[in-house]
C-alpha positions as CSV (number, residue, x, y, z in Angstrom):
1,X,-160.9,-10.8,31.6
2,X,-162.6,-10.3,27.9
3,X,-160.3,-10.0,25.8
4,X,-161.8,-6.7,24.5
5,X,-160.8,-5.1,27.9
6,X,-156.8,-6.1,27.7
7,X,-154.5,-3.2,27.5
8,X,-153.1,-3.9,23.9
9,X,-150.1,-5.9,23.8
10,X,-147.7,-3.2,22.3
11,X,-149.4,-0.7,24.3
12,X,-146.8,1.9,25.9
13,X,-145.6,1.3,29.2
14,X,-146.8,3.6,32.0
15,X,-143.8,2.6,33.9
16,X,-141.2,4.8,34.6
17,X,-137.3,3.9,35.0
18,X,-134.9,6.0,37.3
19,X,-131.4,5.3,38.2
20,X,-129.5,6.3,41.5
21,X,-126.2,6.9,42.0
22,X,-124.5,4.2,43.7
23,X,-123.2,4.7,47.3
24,X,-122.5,2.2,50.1
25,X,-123.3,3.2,53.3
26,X,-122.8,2.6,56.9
27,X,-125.1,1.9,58.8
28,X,-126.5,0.7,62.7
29,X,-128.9,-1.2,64.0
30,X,-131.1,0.7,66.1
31,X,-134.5,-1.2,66.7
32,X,-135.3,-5.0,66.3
33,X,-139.0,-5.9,66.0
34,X,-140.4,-9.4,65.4
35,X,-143.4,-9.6,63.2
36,X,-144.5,-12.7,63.9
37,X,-143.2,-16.0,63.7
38,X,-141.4,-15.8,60.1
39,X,-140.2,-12.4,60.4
40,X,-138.4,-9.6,61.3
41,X,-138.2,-5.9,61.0
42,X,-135.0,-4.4,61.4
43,X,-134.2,-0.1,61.6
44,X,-130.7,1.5,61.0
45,X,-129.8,4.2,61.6
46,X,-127.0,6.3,59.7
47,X,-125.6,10.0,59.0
48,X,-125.0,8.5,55.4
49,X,-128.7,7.1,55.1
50,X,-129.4,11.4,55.0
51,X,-129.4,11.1,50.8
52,X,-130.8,7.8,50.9
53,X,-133.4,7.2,47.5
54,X,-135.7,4.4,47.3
55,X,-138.5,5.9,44.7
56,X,-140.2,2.3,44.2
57,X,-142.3,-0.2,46.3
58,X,-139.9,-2.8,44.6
59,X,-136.5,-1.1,44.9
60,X,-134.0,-3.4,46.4
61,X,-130.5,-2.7,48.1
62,X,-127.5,-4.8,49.0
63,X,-127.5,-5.7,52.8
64,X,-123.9,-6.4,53.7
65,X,-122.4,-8.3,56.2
66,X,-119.6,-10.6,57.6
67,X,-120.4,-14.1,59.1
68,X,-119.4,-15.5,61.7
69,X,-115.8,-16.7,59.8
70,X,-115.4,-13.1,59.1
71,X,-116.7,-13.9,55.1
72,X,-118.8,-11.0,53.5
73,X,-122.1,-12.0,52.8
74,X,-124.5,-9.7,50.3
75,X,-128.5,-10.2,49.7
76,X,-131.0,-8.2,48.5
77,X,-133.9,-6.8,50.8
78,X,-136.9,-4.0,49.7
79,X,-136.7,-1.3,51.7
80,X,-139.7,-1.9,53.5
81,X,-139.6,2.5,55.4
82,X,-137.5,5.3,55.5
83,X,-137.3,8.5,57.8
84,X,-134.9,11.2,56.4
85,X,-135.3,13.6,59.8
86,X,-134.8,10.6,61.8
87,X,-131.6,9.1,59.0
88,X,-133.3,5.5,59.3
89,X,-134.3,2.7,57.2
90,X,-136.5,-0.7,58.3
91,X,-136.2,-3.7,56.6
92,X,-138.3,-6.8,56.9
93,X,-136.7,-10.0,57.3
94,X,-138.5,-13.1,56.4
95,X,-136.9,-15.8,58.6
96,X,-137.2,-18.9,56.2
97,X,-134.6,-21.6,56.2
98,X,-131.1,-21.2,57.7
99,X,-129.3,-19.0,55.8
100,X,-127.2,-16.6,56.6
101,X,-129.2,-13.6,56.1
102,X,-132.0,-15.4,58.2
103,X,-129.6,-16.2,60.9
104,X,-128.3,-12.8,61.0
105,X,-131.9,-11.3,61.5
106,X,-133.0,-13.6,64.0
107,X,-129.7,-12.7,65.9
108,X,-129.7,-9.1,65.5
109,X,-129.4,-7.0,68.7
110,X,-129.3,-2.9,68.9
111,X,-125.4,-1.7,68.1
112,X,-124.6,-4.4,65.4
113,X,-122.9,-2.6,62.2
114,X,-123.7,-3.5,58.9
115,X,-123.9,-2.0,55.1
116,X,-126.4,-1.4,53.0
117,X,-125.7,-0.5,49.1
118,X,-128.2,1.0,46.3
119,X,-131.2,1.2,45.3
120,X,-128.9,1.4,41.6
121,X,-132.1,2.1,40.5
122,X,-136.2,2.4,40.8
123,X,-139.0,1.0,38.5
124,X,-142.0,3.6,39.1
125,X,-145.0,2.0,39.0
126,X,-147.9,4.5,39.0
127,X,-150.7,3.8,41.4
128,X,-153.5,5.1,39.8
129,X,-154.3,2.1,37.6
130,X,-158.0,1.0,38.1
131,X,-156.4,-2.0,39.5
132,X,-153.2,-4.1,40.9
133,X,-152.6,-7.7,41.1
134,X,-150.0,-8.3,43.3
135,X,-148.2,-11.7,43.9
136,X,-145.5,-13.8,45.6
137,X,-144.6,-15.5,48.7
138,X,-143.4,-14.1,52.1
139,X,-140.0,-12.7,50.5
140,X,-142.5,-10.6,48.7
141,X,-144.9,-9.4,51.4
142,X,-142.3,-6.4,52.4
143,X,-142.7,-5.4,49.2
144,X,-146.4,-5.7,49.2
145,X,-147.0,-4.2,52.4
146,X,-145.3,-1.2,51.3
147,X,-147.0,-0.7,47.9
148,X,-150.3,-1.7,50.0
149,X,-150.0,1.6,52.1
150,X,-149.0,3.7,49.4
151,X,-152.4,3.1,46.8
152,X,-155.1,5.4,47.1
153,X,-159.1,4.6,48.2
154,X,-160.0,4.8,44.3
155,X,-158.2,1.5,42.9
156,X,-158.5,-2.2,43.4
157,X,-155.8,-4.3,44.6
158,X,-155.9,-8.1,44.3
159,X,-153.1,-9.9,46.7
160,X,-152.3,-13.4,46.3
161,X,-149.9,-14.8,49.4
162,X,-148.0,-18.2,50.0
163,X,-147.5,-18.0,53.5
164,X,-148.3,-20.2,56.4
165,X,-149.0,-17.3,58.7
166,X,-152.2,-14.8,58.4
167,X,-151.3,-12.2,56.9
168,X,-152.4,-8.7,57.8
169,X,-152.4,-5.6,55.3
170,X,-153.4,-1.8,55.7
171,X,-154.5,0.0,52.5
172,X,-157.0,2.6,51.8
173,X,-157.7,0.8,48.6
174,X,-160.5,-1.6,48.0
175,X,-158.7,-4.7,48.7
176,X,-159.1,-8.6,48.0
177,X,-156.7,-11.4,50.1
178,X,-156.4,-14.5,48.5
179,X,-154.0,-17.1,51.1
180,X,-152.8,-19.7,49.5
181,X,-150.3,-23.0,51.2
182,X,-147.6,-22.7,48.5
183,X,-146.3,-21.8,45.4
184,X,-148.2,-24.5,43.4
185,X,-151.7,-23.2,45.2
186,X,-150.4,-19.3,44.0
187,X,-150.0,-20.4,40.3
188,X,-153.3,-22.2,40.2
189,X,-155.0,-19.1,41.9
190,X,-153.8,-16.8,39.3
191,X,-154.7,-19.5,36.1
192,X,-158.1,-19.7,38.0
193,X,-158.8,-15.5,38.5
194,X,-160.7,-13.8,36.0
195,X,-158.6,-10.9,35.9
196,X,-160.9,-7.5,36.4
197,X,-161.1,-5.5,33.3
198,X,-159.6,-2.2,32.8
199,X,-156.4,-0.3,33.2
200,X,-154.0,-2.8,35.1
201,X,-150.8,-3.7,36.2
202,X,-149.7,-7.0,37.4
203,X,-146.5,-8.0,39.7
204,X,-145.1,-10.7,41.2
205,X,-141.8,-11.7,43.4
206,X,-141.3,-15.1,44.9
207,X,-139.0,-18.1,43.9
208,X,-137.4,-18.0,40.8
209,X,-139.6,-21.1,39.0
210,X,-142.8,-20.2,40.5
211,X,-141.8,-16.9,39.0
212,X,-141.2,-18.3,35.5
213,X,-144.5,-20.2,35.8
214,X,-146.3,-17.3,37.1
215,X,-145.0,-15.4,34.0
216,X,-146.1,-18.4,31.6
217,X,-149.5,-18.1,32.8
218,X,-149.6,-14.2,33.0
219,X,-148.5,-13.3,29.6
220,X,-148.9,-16.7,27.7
221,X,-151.9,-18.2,29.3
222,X,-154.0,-14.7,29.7
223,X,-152.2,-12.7,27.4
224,X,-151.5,-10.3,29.6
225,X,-149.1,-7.5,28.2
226,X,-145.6,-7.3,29.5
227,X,-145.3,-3.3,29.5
228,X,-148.0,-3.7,32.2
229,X,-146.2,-5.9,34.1
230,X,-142.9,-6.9,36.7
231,X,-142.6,-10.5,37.6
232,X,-139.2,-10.8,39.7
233,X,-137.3,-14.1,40.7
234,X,-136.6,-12.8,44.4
235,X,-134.9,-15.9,45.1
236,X,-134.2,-19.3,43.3
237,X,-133.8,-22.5,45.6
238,X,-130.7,-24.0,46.2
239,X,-128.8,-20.7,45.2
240,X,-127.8,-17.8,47.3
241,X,-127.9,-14.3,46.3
242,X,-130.5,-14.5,43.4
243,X,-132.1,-11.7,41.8
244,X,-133.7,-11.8,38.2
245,X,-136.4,-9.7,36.6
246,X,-138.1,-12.3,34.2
């Protein structure tokens, strides 16, 4: 990208910031649908989900449960759909390790209860910028499917994956897949892109170093303006229950 063609650094961000009010809601499990080896999608259903907000492709609500010693256990999780007629919400697992979210979603039949609390808040990100990078490894790809479906036919969106499955993505926009191994592979991929000219937006979500690295690169490397962008540490390894915006 010349740097002629970079939004200015101190440009104004296009992005808008909403907040919700905060409710915790109860919720069942209607449907359970694997995607694949790695994941899951999982629909409640609740007469309590009937004001449910989630106003971003990014949002993210507490998923509440008790393990099998009867502890609570909280994680974050995008809100991957949502039917207000039919008072249901799908969320996408990813299955990776053995923790106790995973093990939930692997094990999840129709009837369990659970919670789900939030969106607190939304970041509107406008989809009519001339184009979207969009980054991160599987614990990402709920996000990106959903922000995938929502962009119109006249923008570009670039889409850089870790993931050792193929993934598959339905968008009417004109759309580029790069598939990398790992998060080292994503980093280099993004260094490596000349990054398209014009009015822009870039986001990422993955693990919380590759995140930081991803941000070096974005905004020190490239100088890439921060108004124009969200990188998010979805997860950080070793740690449970990680969420940071960096």
């Amino acid at each position: 990208m010349d740097t002629a063609d970079r939004p200015a650094a101190d440009a104004p961000s296009r992005v808008q910031r909403v907040r919700h009010e905060l409710k915790r809601r109860d919720v069942e499990v209607v449907k359970v649908e694997r995607l694949g080896a790695h994941f899951v999608a999982v629909t409640f259903r609740g007469e309590e989900l009937a004001d449910f907000v989630s106003a971003s492709f990014d949002d993210h609500v507490k998923f509440m449960f008790d393990d099998e010693a009867g502890e609570p256990v909280r994680r974050d999780y995008t809100p991957r759909r949502y039917d207000r007629e039919a008072r249901e919400l799908t969320i996408e697992f990813a299955l990776h390790g053995e923790g106790k979210a995973s093990t939930w979603a692997r094990r999840a039949t129709v009837g369990q209860r659970a919670t789900i609390g939030g969106p607190r808040g939304s970041m509107i990100i406008p989809a009519d910028y001339a184009w979207h990078l969009l980054a991160g490894d599987a614990t990402a790809l709920p996000a990106i499917r959903r922000r995938m479906e929502e962009l119109p036919a006249d923008v570009r969106a670039i889409v850089v994956v870790a993931c050792d499955e193929p993934v598959i993505l339905a968008s009417a926009a004109r759309l580029d897949v790069w598939q990398v191994p790992d998060g080292a592979a994503l980093v280099e991929a993004i260094r490596a892109m000349p990054l398209p000219a014009g009015d822009a937006f870039v986001w990422f979500g993955g693990e919380a170093s590759i995140a930081a690295t991803v941000r070096d690169v974005v905004h020190g490397e490239k100088g890439f303006p921060r108004s124009a962008s969200r990188i998010s540490a979805y997860w950080k390894q070793g740690a449970s229950d990680h969420h940071e915006d960096l």
